[in-house]
N, C-alpha and C positions, 0 to 999 in steps of 0.2 A: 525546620518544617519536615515532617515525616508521614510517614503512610497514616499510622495512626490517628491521626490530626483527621482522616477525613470522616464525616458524617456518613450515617446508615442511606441517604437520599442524595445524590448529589442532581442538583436541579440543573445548574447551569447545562449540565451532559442532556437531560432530560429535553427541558427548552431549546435546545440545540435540535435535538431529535425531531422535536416536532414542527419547527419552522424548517428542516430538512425534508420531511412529509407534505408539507404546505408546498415549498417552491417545487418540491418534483409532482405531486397532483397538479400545481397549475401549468408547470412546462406541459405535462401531457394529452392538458384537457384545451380550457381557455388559449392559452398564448400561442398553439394551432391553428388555428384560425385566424389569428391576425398574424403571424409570421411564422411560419415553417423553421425557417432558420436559427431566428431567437428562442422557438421554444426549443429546437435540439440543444441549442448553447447553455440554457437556462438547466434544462434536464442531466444535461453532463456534468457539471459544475454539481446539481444534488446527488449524483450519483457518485463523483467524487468525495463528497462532503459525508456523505451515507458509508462508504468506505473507509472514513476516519471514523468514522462513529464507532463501526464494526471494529476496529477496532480498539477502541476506547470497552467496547463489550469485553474481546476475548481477553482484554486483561482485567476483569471485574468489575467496572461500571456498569450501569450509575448504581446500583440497586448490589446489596450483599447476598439476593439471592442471584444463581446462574440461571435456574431455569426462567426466571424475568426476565432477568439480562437479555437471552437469548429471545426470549419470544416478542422483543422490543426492535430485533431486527429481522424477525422472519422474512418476511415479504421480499422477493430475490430482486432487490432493485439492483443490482448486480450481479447478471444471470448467471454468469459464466465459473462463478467461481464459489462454490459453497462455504459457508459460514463455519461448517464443523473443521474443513478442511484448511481454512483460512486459520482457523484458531491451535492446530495442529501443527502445521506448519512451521509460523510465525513462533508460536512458543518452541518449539526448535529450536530457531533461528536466536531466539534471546541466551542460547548458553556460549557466550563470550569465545572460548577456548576454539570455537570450531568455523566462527564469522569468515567469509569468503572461502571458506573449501570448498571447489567444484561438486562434490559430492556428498559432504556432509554438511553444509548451510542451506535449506532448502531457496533460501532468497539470496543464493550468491550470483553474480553476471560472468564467473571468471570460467573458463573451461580448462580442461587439463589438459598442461601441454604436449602430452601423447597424443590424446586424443585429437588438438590443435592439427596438430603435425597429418596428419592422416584426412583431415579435414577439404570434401572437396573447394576448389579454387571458387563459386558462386556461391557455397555457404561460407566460408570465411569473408567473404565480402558482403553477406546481408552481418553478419556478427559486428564488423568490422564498423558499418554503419552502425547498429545497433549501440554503441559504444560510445557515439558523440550523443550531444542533449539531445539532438532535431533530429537524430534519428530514432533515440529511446522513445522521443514522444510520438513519433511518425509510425514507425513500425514495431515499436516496443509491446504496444496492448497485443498486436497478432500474435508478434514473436513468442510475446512469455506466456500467453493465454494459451496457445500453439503446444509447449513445451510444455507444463503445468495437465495440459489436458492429455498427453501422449503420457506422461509417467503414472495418471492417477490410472487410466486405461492399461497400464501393465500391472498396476496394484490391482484392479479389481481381476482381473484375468487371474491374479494367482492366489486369489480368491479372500482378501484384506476385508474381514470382516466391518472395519470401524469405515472404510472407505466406503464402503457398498452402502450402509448406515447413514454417513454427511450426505450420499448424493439421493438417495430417498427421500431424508427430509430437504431435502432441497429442490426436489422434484415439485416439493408442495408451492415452496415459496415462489418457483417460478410459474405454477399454476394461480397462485394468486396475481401476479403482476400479468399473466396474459388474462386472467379474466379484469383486471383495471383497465388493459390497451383496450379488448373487445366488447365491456361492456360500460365503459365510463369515460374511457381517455377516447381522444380524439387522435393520439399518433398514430400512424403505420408502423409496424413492425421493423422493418428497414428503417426508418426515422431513429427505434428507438436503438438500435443497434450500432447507427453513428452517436447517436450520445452516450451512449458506452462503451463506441471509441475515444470520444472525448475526454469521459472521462478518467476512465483508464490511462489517457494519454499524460492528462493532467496529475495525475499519482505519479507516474514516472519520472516530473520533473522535484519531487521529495527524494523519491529512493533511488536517484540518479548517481551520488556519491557519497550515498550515507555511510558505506563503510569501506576503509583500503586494506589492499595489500600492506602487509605489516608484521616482522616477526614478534611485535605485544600482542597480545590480544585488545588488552586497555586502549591500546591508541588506535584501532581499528575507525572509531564509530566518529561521525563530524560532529560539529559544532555548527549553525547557520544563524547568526546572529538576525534573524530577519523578524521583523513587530509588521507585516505588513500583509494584505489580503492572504497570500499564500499561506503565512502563518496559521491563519484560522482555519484555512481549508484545509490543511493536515495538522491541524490542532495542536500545536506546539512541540511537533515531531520534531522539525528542523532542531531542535533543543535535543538532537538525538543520543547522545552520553547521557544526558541526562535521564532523559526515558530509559535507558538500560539500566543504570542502575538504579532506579527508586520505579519503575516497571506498575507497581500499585499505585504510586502517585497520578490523579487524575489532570488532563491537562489543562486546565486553567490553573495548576497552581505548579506547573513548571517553570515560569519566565523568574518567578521570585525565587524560587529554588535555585535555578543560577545564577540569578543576581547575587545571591547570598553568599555563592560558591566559586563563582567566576574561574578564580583564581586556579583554586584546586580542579576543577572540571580540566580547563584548559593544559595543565602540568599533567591531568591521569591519559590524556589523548596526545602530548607531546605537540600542542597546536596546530592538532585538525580543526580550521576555523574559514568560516568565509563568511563575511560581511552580512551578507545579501544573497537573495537569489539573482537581484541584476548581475552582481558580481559574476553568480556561477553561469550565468548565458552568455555575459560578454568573453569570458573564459573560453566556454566548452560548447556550444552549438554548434559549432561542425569541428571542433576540436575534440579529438577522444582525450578526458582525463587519465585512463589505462588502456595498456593493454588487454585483448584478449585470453590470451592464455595466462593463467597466474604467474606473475613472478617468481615468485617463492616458492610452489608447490614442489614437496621432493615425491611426490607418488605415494602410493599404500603401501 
């Protein structure tokens, strides 16, 4: 099964989308009013869900056009982090050779052990946290949203044409989601802000250990054998080698893709595998799977 194999429309992405629009308009309108609580819950989980989607988009779904693509996820139901930047990024992050470098993987967690070294004594202790599950999902959405927001603020300062550009049109899409809060939805603003800690929180337990320290590049990236809710909600990520290298393949047709491949998947990552996501909780929630400072790193 190969890229080519897929159709000019792929619905399932699409249907996805829009039962993802459906649960986050009723978390923010209806389910207000009978419980506060469940609708933030409700709302986090589509905001997570809507961040899978995003990107199922930046790598060309559903649609072969981009600019559909893209206008399928305007709406900043994830304010914090713009979609052009998201797609910028992340396609970064997919060139193999460079996975966990403090400075050149935009989506690395590892710091440089100079830098490590120099590092006052109460931030190496939120890092430190930040490194077990329960603390990536506890204080991971600040931490990295935190960090994420401090580097794009020195890109536009030295005056990053394309940066200035994602946060404009991004401006738009979170002008549309506050005219949903203030003229449709029923949430408070603070309401919708913990379900976008939630959900965020809820993304970090995917890219918790999706890639190691490792002098391959190939054996970087895991394996999470999981067919279970999580699966769905980051859309068959956990199959994560596999998404690296077939990247166009859309994710309902990754789990056969490995099925098919198993073998080889498992021998190109030198078996980076874990079961389950119970697995990875009962493992790593107040266990850090790494270190802080990269193992391997020999410096610039």
């Amino acid at each position: 099964m190969h890229e080519e194999t897929v159709g000019p429309v792929e619905w399932p992405t699409i249907l996805l989308l829009v039962a993802t629009y459906a649960v986050w308009a009723l978390g923010t309108t209806w389910l207000v009013a009978w419980s506060l609580p469940l609708a933030i819950v409700v709302t986090g989980v589509a905001i997570a869900q809507f961040s899978s989607l995003q990107h199922e988009v930046l790598h060309g779904h559903p649609f072969r056009n981009a600019a559909l693509n893209h206008a399928l996820v305007f709406p900043a139901l994830s304010p914090f982090i713009p979609f052009l930047r998201f797609q910028q990024t992340h396609l970064a992050h997919h060139h193999d050779p460079i996975l966990t470098d403090p400075y050149d993987d935009p989506e690395s967690n590892f710091q440089d052990p100079a830098v490590w070294a120099r590092m006052p004594r109460r931030l190496r202790a939120v890092f430190r946290l930040n490194n077990t599950l329960l603390g990536r999902m506890l204080i991971g959405p600040v931490l990295g949203t935190a960090l994420f927001l401090r580097g794009d603020i020195r890109l536009l300062r030295a005056g990053d044409a394309g940066v200035a550009r994602a946060w404009r049109l991004h401006a738009g899409g979170v002008g549309l989601l506050l005219l949903w809060l203030w003229g449709v939805g029923a949430m408070p603003v603070w309401a919708y802000l913990a379900a976008t800690w939630l959900g965020y929180g809820l993304l970090k337990i995917r890219t918790y250990l999706e890639h190691r320290a490792h002098e391959k590049p190939r054996a970087r990236t895991v394996i999470i054998e999981d067919r279970g809710p999580l699966a769905l909600l980051f859309l068959n990520n956990n199959l994560h080698v596999v998404h690296h290298q077939h990247p166009a393949v859309p994710w309902y047709r990754l789990p056969a893709l490995y099925a098919e491949g198993r073998a080889r998947f498992l021998a190109c990552n030198e078996g980076y595998v874990y079961r389950s996501y119970a697995q990875i909780f009962r493992t790593h929630l107040v266990k850090a799977k790494d270190p802080v400072p990269h193992p391997l790193y020999r410096g610039r």
